[in-house]
C-alpha positions in Angstrom: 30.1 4.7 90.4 31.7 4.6 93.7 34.7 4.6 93.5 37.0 7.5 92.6 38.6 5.4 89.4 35.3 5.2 88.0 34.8 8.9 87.4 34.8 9.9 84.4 37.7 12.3 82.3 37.1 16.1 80.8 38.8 18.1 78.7 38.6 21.8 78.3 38.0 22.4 81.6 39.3 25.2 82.1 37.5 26.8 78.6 34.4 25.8 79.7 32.1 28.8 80.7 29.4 26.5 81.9 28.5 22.6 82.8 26.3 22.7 79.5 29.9 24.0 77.6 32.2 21.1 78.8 29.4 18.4 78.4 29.3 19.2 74.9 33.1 19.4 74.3 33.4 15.6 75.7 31.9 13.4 73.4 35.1 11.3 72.9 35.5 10.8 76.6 31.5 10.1 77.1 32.2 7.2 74.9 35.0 5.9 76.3 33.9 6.4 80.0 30.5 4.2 78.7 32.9 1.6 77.6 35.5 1.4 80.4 33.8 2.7 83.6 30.3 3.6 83.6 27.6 0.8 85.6 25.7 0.4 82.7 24.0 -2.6 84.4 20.0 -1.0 84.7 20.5 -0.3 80.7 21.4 -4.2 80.0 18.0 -4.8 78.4 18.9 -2.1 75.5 22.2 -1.8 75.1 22.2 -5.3 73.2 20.3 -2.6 70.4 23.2 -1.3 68.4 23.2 1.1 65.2 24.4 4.2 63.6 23.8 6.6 66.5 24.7 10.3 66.4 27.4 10.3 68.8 27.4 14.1 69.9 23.6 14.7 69.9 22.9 18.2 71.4 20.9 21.1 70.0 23.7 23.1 68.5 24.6 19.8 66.3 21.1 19.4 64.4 20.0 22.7 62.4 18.4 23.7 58.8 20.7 23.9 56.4 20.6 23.6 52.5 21.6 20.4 50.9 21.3 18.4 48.0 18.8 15.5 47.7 18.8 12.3 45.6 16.7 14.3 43.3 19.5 16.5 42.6 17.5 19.6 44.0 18.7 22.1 46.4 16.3 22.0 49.7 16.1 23.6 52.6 16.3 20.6 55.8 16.5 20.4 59.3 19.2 18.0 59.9 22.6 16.2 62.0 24.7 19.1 61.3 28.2 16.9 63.3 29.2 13.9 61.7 32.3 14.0 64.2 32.0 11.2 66.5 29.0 9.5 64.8 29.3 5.5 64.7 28.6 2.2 65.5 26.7 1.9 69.0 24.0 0.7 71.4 21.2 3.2 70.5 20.5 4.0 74.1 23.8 5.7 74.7 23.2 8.2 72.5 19.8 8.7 74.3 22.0 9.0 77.4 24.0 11.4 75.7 21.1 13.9 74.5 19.4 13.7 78.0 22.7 14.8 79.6 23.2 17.7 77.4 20.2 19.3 77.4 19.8 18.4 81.5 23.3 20.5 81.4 21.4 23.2 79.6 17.8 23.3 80.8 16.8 22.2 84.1 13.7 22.4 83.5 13.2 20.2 80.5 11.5 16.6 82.0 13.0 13.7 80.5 10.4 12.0 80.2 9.0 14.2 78.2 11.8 13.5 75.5 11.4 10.0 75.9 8.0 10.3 74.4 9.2 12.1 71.7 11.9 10.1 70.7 9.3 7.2 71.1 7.4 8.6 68.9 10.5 9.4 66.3 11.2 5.9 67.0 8.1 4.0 65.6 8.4 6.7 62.3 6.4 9.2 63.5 7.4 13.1 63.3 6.2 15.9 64.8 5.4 19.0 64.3 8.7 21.8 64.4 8.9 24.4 66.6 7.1 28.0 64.8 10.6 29.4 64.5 12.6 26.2 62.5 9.3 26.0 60.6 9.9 29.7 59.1 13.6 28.7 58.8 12.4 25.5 56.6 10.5 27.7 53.9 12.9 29.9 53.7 14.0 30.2 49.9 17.6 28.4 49.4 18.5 31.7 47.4 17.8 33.5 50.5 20.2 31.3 52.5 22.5 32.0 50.2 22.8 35.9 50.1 22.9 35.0 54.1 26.1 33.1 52.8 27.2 35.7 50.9 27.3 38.2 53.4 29.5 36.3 56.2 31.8 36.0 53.3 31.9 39.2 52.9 32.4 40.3 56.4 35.2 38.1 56.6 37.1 38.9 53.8 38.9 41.9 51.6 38.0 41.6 48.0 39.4 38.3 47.3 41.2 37.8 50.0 40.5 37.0 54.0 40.6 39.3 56.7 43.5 37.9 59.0 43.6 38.4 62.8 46.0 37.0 64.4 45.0 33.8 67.1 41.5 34.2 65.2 42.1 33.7 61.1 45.5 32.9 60.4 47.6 32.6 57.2 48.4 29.3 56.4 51.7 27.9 55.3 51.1 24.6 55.0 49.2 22.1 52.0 49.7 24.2 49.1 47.0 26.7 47.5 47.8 24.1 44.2 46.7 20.8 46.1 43.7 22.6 47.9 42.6 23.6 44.4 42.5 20.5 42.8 39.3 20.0 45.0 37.4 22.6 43.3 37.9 22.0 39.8 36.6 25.2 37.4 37.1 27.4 40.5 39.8 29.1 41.2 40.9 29.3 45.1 41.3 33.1 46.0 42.8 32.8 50.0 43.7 30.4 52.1 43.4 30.9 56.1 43.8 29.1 59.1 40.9 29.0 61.4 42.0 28.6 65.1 39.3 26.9 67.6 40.3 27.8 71.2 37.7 25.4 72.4 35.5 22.2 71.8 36.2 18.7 71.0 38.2 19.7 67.3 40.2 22.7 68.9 43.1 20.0 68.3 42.2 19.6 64.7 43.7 21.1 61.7 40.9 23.6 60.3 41.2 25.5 56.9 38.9 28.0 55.3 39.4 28.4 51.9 38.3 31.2 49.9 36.7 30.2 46.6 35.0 31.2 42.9 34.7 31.3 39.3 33.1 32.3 36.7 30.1 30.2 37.4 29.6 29.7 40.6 29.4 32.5 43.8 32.1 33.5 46.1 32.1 32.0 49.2 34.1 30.0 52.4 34.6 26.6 51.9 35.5 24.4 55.3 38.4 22.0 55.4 38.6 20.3 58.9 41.0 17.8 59.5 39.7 14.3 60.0 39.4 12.1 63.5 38.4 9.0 64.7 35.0 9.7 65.6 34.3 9.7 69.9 31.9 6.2 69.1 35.3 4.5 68.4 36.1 4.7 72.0 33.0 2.6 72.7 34.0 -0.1 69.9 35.6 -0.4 66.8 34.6 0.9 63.3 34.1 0.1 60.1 36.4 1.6 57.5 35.9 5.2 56.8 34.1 4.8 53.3 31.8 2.5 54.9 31.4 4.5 58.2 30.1 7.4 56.4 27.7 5.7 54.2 26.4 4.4 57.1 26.4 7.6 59.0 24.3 9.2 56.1 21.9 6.5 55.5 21.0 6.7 59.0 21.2 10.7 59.2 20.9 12.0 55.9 18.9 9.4 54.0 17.5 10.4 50.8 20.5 13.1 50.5 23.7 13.2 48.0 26.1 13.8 50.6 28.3 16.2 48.9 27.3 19.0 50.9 28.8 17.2 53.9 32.0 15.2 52.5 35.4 13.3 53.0 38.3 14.5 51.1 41.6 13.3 50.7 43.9 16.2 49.8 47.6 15.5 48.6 49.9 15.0 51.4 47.2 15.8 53.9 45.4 12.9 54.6 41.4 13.5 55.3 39.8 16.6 55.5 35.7 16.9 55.9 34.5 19.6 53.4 31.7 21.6 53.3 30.4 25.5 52.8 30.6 27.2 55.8 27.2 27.7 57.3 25.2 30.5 58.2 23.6 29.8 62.1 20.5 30.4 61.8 19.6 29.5 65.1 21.2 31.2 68.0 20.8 28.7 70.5 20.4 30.2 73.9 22.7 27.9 75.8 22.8 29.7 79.6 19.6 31.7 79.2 17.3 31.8 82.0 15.0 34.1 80.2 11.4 32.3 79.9 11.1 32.7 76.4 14.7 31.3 75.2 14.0 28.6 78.1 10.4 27.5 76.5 12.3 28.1 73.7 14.9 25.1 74.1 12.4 22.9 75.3 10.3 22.7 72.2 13.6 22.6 70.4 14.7 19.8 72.3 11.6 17.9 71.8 11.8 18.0 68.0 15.2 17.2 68.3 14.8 14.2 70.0 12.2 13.1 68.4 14.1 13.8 65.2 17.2 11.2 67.1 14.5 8.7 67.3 13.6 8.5 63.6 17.0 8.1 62.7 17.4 5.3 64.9 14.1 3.8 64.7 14.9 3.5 60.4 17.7 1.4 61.4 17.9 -2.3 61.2 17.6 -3.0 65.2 15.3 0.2 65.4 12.0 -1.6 65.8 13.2 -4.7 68.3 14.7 -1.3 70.0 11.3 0.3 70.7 9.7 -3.1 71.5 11.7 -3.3 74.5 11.1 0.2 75.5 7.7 -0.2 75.1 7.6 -3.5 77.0 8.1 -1.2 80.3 8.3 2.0 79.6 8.6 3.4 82.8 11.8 1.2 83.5 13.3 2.7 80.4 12.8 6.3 81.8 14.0 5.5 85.1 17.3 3.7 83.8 18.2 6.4 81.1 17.8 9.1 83.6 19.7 8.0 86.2 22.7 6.8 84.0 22.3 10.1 82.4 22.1 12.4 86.1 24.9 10.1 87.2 27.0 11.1 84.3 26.2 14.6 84.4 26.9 14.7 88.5 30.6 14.0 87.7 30.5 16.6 85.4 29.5 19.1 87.9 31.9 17.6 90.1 34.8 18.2 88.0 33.6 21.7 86.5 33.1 23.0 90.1 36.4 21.7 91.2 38.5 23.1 88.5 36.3 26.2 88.9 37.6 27.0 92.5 41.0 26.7 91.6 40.9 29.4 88.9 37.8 31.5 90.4 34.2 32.0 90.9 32.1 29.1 89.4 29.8 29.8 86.5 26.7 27.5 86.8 
């Protein structure tokens, strides 16, 4: 990576508070500087390993939500929250990917620390979660729901939103009529635009739409326009239908889906739909206080070990770890430095476009 052509590109630059905020807003261009630019050559005995991988693995992308399982029971799980740039790809990119963005966030998280955890994940082992996703995990799915029910009822009047101009806008576009054929027996109460001034889908159409009836609760339903995802800068992909059965078998196995969907509304094209979720982690992304810092490090831990299972169930999963395991130590040494290299640019460019506009924010 000598040259200057071989750096890679950012977006949101300038909305980027911090190095950890514009690593996660670039997984499209991560992808495509892997493809086109990046000297992948110490990875060459892995990247031959290809799968589902995540595409945008960080911590604020995998939380505990509710969802539907096979069984057609309502569970709380701790799961890939981003199905956004998911897709076909060596596995070890994505590995890349998650030591770069927590390496943004927490300095003092040791790779190799992950690697042994998403080892483990790998060969189908799990760990332990951290004491504070565990109570998240028994939490009673009614509970999560009355959660739900008061964001929605923060955010709106009655039955209709709360509009703020440049935050919640009304929405003149797809009719409320085509929108509602998507909830059939409900009856859609408002429809708002939700403007993102940052982040890898602040170009993206994104509804929320107000819904209910007479059997089912009141709440904000999610419309985001469909993208291609940021793997598809790497290599091609399948068809969409195929592309997300993939992505949930490999993310989301043993899961209906429906809680998570694509849509195709009238005159729209693709939208992914889901609720809108409660966080109910606060991840503490520039915190230097030691608690929130040993904090994200046991996070991180689970959730790489969480990346490893779902590649590790894949098809190339166990050749995978038999060629980490063949020299372990030359895996670590060739993910980290890919991974540092990567994130050294994107000091680079942060700090650059930070003294142009002001005081750097670290």
């Amino acid at each position: 990576m000598s040259t200057e052509d071989k750096h890679p590109e950012f977006s949101e630059l300038s909305d980027s508070k911090n190095l950890s905020q514009l690593i996660r807003s670039n997984a499209p261009e991560y992808w495509g500087y892997m493809k086109s630019h990046a000297d992948l050559q110490v990875l060459k005995p892995y990247l031959e390993f290809e799968g589902t991988v995540a595409g945008d693995p960080h911590l604020g992308n995998f939380g505990p939500i509710p969802v539907m399982t096979n069984r057609r029971t309502r569970e709380m799980r701790f799961v890939n929250i981003d199905f956004d740039d998911a897709g076909r790809a060596p596995f070890v990119l994505d590995f890349v990917r998650y030591l770069a963005a927590i390496k943004a966030q927490c300095k003092a998280m040791k790779s190799g620390v992950l690697q042994e955890n998403y080892g483990l994940g790998l060969k189908g082992k799990s760990i332990p979660p951290p004491g504070k996703v565990e109570e998240l995990l028994t939490m009673k799915v009614s509970d999560y729901d009355s959660h739900a029910g008061k964001y929605c009822e923060k955010h709106c009047l009655g039955q209709e939103f709360k509009f703020k101009a440049g935050e919640l806008d009304h929405y003149q576009g797809i009719s409320t009529a085509v929108i509602g054929k998507l909830f059939p027996g409900e009856q859609v109460l408002s429809v708002a635009k939700r403007v993102e001034l940052r982040g890898g889908s602040s170009a993206d159409v994104r509804l929320w739409v107000l819904v209910g009836g007479p059997h089912s609760r009141q709440r904000i339903m999610e419309l985001k326009q469909f993208a291609a995802p940021g793997t598809a800068r790497y290599q091609p992909q399948p068809p969409v239908k195929r592309w997300l059965a993939e992505v949930r078998q490999a993310f989301w196995p043993g899961l209906a889906g429906g809680d998570y969907d694509l849509v195709e509304i009238e005159g729209g094209g693709l939208f992914w739909m889901r609720e809108k979720r409660v966080s109910l982690i606060d991840v503490p992304y520039s915190s230097e206080k030691k608690h929130d810092v040993e904090f994200v490090m046991r996070l991180a831990i689970y959730d790489a070990n969480l990346l490893g299972q779902a590649h590790g169930r894949q098809a190339q999963g166990a050749a995978y770890y038999a060629a980490i395991r063949h020299d372990p130590e030359a895996f670590h040494l060739a993910t980290k430095e890919v991974a540092l290299a990567y994130l050294e640019s994107a000091r680079k460019a942060f700090k650059k476009n930070a003294s142009r506009s002001g005081p750097a924010v670290s």
